[in-house]
Residue frames as a rotation matrix with the C-alpha (Angstrom) as fourth column:
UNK 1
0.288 0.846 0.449 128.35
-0.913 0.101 0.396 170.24
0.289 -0.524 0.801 46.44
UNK 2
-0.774 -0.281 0.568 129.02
-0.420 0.898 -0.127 166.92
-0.474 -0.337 -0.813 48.62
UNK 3
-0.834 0.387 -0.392 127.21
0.086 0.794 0.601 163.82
0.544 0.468 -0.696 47.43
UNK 4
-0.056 0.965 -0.256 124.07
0.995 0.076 0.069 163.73
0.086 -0.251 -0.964 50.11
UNK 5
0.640 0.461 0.614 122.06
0.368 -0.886 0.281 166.67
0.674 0.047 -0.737 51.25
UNK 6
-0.520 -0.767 0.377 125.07
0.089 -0.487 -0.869 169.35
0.850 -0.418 0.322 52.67
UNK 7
-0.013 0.088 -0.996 125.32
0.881 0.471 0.030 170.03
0.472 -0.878 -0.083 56.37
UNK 8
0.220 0.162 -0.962 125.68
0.458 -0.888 -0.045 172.99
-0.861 -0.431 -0.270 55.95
UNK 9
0.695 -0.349 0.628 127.15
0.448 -0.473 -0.759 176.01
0.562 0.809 -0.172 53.79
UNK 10
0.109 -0.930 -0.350 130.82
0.677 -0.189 0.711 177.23
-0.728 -0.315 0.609 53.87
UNK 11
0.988 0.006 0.152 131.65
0.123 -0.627 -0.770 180.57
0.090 0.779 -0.620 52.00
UNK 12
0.266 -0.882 -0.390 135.21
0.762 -0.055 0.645 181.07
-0.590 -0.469 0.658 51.04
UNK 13
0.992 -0.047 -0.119 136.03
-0.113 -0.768 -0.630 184.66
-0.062 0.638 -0.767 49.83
UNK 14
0.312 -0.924 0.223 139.65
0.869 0.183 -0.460 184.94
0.385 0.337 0.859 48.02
UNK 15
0.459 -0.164 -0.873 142.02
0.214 -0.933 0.288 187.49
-0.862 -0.319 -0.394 48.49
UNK 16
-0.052 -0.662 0.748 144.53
0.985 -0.155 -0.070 189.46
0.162 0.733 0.661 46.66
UNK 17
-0.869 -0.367 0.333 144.67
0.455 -0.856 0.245 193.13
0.195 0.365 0.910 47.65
UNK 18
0.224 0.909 -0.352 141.11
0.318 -0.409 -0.855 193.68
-0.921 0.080 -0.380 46.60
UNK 19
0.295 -0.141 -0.945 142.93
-0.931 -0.263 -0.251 194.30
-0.214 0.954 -0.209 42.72
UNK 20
-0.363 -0.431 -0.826 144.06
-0.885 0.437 0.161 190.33
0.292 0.790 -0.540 41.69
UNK 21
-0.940 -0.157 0.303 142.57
-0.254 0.915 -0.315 186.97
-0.228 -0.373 -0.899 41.31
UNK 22
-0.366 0.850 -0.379 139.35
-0.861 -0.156 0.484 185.25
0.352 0.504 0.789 41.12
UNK 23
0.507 0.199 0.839 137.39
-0.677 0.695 0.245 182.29
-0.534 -0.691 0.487 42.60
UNK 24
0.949 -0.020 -0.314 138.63
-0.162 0.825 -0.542 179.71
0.270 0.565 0.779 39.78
UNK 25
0.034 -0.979 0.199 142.10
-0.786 -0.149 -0.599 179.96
0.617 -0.136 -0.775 41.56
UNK 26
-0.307 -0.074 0.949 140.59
-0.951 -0.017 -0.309 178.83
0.039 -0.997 -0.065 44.68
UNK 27
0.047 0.998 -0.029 138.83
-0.968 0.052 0.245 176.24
0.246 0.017 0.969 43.87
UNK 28
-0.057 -0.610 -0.790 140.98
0.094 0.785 -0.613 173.22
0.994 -0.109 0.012 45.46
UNK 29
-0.864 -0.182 0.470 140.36
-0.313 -0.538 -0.783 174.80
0.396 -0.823 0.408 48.71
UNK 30
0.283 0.959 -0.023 136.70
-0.872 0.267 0.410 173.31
0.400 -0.096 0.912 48.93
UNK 31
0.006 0.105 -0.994 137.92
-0.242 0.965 0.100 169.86
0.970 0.240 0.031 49.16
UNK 32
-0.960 -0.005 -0.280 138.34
0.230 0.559 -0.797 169.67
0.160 -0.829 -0.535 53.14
UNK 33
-0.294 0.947 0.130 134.03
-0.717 -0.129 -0.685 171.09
-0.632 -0.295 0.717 53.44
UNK 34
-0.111 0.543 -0.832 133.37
-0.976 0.099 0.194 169.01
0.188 0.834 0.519 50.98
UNK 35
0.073 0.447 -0.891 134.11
-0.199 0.882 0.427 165.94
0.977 0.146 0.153 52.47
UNK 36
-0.996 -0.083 0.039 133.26
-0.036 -0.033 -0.999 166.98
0.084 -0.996 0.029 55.56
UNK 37
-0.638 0.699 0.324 129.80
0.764 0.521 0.380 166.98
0.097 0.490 -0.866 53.90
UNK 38
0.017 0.418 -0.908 129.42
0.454 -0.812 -0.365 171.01
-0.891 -0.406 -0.204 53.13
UNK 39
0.621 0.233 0.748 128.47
0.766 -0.386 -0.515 172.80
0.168 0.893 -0.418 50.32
UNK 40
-0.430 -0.902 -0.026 131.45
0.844 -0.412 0.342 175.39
-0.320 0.125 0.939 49.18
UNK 41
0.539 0.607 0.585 130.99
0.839 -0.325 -0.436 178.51
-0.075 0.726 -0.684 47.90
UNK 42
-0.254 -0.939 -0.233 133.55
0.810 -0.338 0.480 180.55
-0.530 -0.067 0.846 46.36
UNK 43
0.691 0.721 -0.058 132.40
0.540 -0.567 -0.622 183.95
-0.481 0.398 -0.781 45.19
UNK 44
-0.342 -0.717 0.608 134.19
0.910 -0.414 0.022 186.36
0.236 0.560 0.794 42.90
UNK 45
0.395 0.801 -0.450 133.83
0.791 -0.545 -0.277 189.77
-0.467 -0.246 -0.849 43.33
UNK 46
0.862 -0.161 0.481 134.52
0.222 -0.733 -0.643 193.42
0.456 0.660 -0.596 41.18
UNK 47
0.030 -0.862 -0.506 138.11
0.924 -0.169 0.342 194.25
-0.380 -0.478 0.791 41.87
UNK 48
0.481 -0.403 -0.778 139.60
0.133 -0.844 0.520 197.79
-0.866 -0.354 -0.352 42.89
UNK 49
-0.549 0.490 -0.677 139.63
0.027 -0.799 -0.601 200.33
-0.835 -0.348 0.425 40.91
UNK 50
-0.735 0.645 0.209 137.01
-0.307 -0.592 0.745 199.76
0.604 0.484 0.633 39.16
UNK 51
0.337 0.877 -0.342 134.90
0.335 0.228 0.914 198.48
0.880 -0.423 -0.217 41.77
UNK 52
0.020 -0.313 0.950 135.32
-0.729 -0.654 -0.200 200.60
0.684 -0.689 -0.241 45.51
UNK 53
-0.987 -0.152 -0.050 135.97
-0.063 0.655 -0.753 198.16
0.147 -0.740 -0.656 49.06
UNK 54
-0.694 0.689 0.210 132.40
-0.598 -0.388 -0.701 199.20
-0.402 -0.612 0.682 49.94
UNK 55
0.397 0.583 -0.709 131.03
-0.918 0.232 -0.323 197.34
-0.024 0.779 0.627 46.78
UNK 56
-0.500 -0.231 -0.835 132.99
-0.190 0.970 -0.154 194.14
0.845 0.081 -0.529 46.93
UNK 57
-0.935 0.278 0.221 131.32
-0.271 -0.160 -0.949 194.34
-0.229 -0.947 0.225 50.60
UNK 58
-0.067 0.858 -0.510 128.14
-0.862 -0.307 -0.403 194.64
-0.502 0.413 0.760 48.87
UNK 59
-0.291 -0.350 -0.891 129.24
-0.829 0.557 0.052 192.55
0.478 0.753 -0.452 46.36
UNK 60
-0.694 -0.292 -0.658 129.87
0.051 0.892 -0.450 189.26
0.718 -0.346 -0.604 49.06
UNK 61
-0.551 0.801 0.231 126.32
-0.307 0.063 -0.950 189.73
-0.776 -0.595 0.211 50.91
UNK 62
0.210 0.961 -0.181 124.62
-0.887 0.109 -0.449 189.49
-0.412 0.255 0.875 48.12
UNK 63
-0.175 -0.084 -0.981 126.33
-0.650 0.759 0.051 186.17
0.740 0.646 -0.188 47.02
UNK 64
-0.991 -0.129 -0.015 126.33
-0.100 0.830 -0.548 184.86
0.084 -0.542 -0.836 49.98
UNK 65
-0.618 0.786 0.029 122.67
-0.507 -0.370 -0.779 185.74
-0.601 -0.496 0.627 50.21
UNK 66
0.152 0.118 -0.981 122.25
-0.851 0.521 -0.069 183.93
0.503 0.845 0.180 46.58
UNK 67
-0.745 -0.661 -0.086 123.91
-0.521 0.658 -0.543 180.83
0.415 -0.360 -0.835 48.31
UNK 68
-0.601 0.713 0.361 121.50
-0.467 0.052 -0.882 180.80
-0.648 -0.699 0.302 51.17
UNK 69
-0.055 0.868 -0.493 118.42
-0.998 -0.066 -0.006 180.57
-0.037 0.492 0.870 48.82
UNK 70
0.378 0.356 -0.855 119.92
-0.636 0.771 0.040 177.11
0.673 0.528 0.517 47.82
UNK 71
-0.361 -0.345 -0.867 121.48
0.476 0.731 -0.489 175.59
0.802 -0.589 -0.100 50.97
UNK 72
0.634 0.353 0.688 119.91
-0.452 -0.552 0.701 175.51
0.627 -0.755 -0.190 54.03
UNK 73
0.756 -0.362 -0.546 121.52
0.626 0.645 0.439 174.70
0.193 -0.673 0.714 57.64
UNK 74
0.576 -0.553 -0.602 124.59
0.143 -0.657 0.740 176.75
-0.805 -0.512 -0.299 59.21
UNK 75
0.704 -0.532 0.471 126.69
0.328 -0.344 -0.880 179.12
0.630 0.774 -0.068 57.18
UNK 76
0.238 -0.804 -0.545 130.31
0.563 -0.343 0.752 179.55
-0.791 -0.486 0.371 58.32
UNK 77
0.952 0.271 0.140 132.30
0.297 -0.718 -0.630 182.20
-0.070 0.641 -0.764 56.52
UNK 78
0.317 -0.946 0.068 136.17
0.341 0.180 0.922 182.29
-0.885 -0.269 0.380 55.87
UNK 79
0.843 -0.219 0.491 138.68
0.495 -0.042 -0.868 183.88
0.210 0.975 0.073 53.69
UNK 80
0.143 -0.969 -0.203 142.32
0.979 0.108 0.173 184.84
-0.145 -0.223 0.964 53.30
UNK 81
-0.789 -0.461 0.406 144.13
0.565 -0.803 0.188 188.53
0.239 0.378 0.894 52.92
UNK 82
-0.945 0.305 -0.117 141.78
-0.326 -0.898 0.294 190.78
-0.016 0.316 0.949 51.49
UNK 83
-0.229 0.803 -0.550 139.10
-0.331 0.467 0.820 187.98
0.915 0.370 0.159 51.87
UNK 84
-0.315 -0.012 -0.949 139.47
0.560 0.805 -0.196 187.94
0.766 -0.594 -0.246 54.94
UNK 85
-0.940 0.283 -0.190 138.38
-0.266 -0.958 -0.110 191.43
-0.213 -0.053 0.976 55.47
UNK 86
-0.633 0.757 -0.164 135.39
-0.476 -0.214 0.853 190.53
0.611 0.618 0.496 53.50
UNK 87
-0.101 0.471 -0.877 134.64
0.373 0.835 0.405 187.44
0.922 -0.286 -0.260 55.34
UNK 88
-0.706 -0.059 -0.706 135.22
0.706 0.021 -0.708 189.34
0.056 -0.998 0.027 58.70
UNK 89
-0.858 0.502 0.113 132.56
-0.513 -0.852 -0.107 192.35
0.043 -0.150 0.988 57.56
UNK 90
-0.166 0.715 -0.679 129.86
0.015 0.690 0.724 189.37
0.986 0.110 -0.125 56.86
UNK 91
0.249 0.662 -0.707 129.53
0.760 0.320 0.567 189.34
0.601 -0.678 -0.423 60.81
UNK 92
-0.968 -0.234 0.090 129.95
0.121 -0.749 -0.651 193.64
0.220 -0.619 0.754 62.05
UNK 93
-0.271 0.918 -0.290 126.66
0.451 -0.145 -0.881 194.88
-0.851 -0.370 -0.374 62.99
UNK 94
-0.258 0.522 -0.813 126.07
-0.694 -0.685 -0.220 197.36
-0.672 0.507 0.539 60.39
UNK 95
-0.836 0.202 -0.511 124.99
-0.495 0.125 0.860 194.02
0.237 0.971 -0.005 58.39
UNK 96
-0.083 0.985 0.151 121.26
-0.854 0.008 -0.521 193.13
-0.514 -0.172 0.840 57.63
UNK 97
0.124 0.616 -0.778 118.92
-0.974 0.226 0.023 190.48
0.190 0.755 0.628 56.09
UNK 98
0.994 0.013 -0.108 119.77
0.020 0.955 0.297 187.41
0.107 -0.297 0.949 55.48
UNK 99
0.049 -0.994 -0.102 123.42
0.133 0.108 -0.985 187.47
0.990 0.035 0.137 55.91
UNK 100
-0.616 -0.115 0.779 122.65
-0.764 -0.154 -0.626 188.73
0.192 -0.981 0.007 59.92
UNK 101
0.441 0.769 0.463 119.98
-0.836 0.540 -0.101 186.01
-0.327 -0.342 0.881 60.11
UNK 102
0.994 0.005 -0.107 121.85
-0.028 0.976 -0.214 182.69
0.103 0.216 0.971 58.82
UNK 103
0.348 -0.880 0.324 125.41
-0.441 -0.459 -0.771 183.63
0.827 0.125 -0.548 59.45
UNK 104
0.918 0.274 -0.286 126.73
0.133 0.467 0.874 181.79
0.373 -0.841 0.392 62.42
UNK 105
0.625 -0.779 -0.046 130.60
0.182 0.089 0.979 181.98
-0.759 -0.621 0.197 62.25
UNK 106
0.886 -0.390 -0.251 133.27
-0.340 -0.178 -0.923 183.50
0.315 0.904 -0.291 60.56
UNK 107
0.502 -0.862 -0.067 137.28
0.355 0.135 0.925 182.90
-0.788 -0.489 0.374 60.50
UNK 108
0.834 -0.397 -0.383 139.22
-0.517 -0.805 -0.291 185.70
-0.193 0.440 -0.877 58.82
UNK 109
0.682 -0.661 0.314 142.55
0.589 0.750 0.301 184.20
-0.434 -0.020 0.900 57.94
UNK 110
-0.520 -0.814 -0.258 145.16
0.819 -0.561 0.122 186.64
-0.244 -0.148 0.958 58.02
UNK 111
0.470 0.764 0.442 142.65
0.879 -0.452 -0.153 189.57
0.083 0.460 -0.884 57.60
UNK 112
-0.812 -0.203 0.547 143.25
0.275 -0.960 0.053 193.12
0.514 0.193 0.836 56.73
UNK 113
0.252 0.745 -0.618 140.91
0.951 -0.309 0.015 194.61
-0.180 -0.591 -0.786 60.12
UNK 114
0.512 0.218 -0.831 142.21
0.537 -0.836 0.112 198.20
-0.671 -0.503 -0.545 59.75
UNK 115
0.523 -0.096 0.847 142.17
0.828 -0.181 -0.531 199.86
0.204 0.979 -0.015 56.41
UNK 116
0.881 -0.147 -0.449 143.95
0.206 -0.735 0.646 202.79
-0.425 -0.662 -0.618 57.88
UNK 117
0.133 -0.988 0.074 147.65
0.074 0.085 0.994 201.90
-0.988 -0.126 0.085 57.30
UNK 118
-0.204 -0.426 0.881 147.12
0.688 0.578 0.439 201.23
-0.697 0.696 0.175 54.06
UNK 119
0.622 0.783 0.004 146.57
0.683 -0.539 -0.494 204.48
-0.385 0.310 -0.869 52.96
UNK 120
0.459 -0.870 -0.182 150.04
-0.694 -0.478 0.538 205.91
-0.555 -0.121 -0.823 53.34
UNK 121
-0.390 -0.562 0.729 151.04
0.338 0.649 0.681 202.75
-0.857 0.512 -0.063 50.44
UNK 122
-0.954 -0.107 -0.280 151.52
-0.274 -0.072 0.959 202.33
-0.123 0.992 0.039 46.84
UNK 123
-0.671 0.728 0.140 147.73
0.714 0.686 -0.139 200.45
-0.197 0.007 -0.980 47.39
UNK 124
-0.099 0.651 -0.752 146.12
0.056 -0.751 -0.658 204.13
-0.994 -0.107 0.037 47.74
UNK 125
-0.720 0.024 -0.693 146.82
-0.534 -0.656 0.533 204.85
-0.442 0.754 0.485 44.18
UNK 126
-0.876 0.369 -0.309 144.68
0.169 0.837 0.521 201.85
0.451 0.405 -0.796 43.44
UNK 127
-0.624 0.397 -0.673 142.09
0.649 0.743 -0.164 202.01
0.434 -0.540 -0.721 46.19
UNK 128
-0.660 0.136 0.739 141.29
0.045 -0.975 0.219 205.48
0.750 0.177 0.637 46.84
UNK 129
-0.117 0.022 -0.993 140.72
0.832 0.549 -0.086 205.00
0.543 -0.836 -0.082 50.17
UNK 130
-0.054 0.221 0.974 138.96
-0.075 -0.973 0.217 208.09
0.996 -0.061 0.069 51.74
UNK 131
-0.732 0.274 0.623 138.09
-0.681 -0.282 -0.676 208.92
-0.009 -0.919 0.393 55.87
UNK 132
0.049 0.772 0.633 134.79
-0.840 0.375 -0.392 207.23
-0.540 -0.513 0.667 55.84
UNK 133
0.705 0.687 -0.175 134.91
-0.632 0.721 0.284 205.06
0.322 -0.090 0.943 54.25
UNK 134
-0.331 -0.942 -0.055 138.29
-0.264 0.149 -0.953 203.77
0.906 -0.301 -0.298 55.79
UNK 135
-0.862 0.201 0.465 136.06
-0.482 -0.044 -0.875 203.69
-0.155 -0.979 0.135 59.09
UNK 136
-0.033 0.978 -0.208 133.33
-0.977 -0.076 -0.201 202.04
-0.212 0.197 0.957 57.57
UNK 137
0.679 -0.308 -0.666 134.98
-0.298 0.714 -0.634 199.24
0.670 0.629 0.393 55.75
UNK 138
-0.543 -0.789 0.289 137.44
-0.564 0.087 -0.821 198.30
0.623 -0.609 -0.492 58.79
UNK 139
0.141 0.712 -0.688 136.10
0.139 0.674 0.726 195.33
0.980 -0.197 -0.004 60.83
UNK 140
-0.511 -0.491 -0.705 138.35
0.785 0.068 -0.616 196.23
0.351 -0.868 0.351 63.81
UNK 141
-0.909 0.204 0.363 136.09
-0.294 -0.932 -0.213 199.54
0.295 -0.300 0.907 63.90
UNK 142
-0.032 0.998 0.061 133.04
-0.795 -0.062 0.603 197.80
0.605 -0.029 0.796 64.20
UNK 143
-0.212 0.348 0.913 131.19
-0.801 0.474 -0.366 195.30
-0.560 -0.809 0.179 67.00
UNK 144
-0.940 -0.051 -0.339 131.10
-0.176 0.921 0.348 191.70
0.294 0.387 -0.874 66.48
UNK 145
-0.312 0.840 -0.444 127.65
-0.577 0.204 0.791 190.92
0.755 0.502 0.421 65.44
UNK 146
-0.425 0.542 0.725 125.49
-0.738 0.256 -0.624 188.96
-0.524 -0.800 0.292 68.83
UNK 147
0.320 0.526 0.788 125.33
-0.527 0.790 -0.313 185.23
-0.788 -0.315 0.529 67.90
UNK 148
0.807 -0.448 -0.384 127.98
-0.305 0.240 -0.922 185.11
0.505 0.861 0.057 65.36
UNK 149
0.814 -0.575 -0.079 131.08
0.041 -0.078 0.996 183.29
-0.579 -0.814 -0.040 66.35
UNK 150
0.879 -0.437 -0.194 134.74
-0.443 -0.596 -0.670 184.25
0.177 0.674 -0.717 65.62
UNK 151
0.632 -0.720 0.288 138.15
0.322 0.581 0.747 182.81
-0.705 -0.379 0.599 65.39
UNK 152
0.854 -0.374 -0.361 140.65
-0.509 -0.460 -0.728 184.80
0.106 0.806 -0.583 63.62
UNK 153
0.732 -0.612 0.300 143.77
0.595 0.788 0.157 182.58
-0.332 0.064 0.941 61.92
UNK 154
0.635 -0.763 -0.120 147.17
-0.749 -0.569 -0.339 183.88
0.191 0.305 -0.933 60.87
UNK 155
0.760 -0.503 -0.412 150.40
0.465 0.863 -0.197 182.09
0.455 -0.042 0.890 60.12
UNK 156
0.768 -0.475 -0.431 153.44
0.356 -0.243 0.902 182.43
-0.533 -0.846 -0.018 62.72
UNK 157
-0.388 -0.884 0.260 155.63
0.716 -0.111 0.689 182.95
-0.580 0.454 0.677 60.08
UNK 158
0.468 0.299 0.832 153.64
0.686 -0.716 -0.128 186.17
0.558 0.630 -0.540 58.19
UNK 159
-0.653 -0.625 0.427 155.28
0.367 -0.754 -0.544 189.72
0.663 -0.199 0.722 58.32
UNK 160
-0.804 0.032 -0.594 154.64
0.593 -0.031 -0.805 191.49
-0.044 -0.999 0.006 61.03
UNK 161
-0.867 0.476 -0.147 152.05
-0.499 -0.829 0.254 193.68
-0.001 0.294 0.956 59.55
UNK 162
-0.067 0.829 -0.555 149.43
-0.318 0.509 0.799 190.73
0.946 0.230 0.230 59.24
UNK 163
-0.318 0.137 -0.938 150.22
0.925 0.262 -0.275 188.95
0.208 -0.955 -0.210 62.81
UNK 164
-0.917 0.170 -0.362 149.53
0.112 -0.759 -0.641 192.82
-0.384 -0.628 0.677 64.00
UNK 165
-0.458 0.889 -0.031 146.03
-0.871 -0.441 0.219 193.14
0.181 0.127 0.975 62.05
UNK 166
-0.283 0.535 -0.796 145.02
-0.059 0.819 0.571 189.68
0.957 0.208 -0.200 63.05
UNK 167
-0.618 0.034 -0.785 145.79
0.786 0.048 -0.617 190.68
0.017 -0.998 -0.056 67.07
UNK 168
-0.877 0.448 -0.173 143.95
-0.320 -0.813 -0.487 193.75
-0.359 -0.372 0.856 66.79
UNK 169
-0.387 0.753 -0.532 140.98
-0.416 0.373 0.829 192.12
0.823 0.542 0.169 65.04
UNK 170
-0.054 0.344 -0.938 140.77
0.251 0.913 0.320 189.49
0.966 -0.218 -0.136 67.37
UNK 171
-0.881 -0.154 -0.448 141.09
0.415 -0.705 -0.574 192.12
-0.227 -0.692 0.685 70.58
UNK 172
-0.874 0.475 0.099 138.56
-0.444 -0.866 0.230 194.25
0.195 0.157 0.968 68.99
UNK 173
-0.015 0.999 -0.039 136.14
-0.692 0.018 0.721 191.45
0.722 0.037 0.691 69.14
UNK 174
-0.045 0.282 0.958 137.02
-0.959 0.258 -0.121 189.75
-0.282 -0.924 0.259 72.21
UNK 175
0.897 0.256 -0.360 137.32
-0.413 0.774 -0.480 186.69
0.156 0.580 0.800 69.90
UNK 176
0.623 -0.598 0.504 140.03
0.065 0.682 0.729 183.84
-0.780 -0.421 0.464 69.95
UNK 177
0.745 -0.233 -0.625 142.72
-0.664 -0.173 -0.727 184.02
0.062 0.957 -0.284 67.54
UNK 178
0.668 -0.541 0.510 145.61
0.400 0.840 0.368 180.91
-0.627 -0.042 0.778 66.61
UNK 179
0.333 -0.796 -0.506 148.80
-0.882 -0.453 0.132 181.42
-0.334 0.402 -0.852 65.39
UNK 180
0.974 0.116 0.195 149.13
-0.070 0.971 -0.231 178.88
-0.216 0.211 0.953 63.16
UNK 181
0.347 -0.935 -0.077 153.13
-0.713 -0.316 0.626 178.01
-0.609 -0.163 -0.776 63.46
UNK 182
-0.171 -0.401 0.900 154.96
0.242 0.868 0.433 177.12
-0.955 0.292 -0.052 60.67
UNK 183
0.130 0.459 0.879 152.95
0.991 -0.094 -0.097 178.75
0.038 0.883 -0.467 57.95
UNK 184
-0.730 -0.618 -0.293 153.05
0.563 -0.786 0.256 181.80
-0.388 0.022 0.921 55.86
UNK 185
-0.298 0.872 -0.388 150.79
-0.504 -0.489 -0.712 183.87
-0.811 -0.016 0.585 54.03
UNK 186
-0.088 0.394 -0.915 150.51
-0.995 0.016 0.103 181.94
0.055 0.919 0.390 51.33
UNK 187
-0.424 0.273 -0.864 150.14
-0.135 0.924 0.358 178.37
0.896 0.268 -0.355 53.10
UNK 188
-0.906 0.088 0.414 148.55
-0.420 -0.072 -0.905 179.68
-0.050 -0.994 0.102 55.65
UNK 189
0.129 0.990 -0.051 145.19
-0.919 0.100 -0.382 178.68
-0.373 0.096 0.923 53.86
UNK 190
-0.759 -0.354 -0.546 146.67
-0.430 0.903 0.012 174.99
0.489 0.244 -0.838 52.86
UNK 191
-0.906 0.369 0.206 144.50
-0.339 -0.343 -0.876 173.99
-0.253 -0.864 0.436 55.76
UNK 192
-0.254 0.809 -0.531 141.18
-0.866 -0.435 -0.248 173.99
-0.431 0.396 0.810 53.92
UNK 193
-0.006 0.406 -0.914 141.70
-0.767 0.585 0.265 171.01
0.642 0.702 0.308 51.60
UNK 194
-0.569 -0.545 -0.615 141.75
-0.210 0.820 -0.532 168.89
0.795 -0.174 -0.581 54.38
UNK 195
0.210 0.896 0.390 138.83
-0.136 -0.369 0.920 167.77
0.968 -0.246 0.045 56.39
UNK 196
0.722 -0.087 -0.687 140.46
0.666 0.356 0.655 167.09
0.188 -0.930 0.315 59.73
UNK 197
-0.324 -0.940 -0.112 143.09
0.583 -0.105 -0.806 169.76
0.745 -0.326 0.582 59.61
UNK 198
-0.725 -0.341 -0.598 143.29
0.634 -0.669 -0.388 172.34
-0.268 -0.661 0.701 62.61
UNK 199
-0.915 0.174 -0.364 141.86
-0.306 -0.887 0.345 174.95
-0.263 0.427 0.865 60.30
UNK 200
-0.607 0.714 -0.348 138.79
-0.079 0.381 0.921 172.91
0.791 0.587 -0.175 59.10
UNK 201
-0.095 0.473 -0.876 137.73
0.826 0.528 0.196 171.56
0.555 -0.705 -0.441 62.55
UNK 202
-0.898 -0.025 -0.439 138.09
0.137 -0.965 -0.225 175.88
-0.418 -0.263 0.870 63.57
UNK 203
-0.976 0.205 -0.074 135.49
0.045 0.524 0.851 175.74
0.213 0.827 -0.520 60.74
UNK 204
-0.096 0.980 -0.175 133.03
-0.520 0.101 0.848 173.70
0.849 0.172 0.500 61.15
UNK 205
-0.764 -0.115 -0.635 133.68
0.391 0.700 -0.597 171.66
0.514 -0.704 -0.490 64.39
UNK 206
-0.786 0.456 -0.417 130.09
0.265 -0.361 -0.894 172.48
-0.558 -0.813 0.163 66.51
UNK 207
-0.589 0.584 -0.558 127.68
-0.711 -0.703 0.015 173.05
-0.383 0.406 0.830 64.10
């Protein structure tokens, strides 16, 4: 939490796969909302295979919905990899409640938009990744949410498999998308602890 009353609420969802990690990794990543004067919020969520994509889905509405309760004012939404999936389902249509009603803006950061490919990897034996719900759980399949804005990130230097699901993401919703140059996948989220960088002022700049 920032020292006065927050300006808002930032959610950052990790990544890893959907099978490794937790929020206490992240938790250096707060520092550029924080003293931008925003409240952070880094959920954890059940990891793969004992917990299905659909449910970590689940999973991140209802924290962010928990969040809500205690910060009021815009909610932006952001997260790397496999969190960046999450963060990009926070604004398809098929979500309700309070997560469609206080949401305002997400920014995927290298997201996984089309669960498709990843069915034909070593990830299936983990994930168990069926038809529907492969179409369900894909953000690139679904319509950017009506009064949510988007801005999908990716570093210029990530394999070619992530620049491709970050262009089709950002295509599917008609949304801007930044090749951040210079960075990989794993400093592509550097960014964050800093309240003026590029990535921060994507963010929260306008709200």
């Amino acid at each position: 939490m920032p020292v006065a009353e927050p300006r808002g609420l930032m959610v950052f969802v990790h990544g890893g796969y959907w099978m490794e990690t937790n929020r206490d990794l992240w938790s250096h990543l707060a520092s550029g909302a924080l003293a931008r004067g925003w409240a952070c919020a880094m959920p954890s969520y059940t990891l793969a295979p004992e917990a299905r994509i659909s449910g970590m889905t689940a999973e991140v509405d209802a924290a962010i919905v928990a969040a809500c309760d205690l910060i009021a004012g815009p909610v932006v939404v952001t997260g790397h990899s496999a969190g960046g999936h999450l963060a990009a389902r926070m604004a398809c249509t098929d979500r309700s409640g309070t997560v469609a009603a206080r949401v305002n803006r997400v920014i995927p950061i290298s997201p996984i938009a089309e669960l498709e490919p990843l069915r034909a990897t070593q990830m299936q034996d983990t994930l168990h990744l069926d038809a529907a719900e492969t179409k369900s759980e894909s953000p690139a399949r679904h319509a950017l949410r009506a009064g949510v804005q988007a801005h999908v990130w990716v570093g210029g230097q990530e394999r070619p498999a992530f620049l491709w699901q970050a262009r089709t993401l950002s295509e599917s919703w008609s949304c801007p998308w930044t090749v951040d140059a210079g960075t990989h996948h794993f400093d592509v989220i550097d960014g964050l602890e800093t309240a003026d960088s590029s990535l921060m002022q994507t963010c929260l700049d306008g709200l």
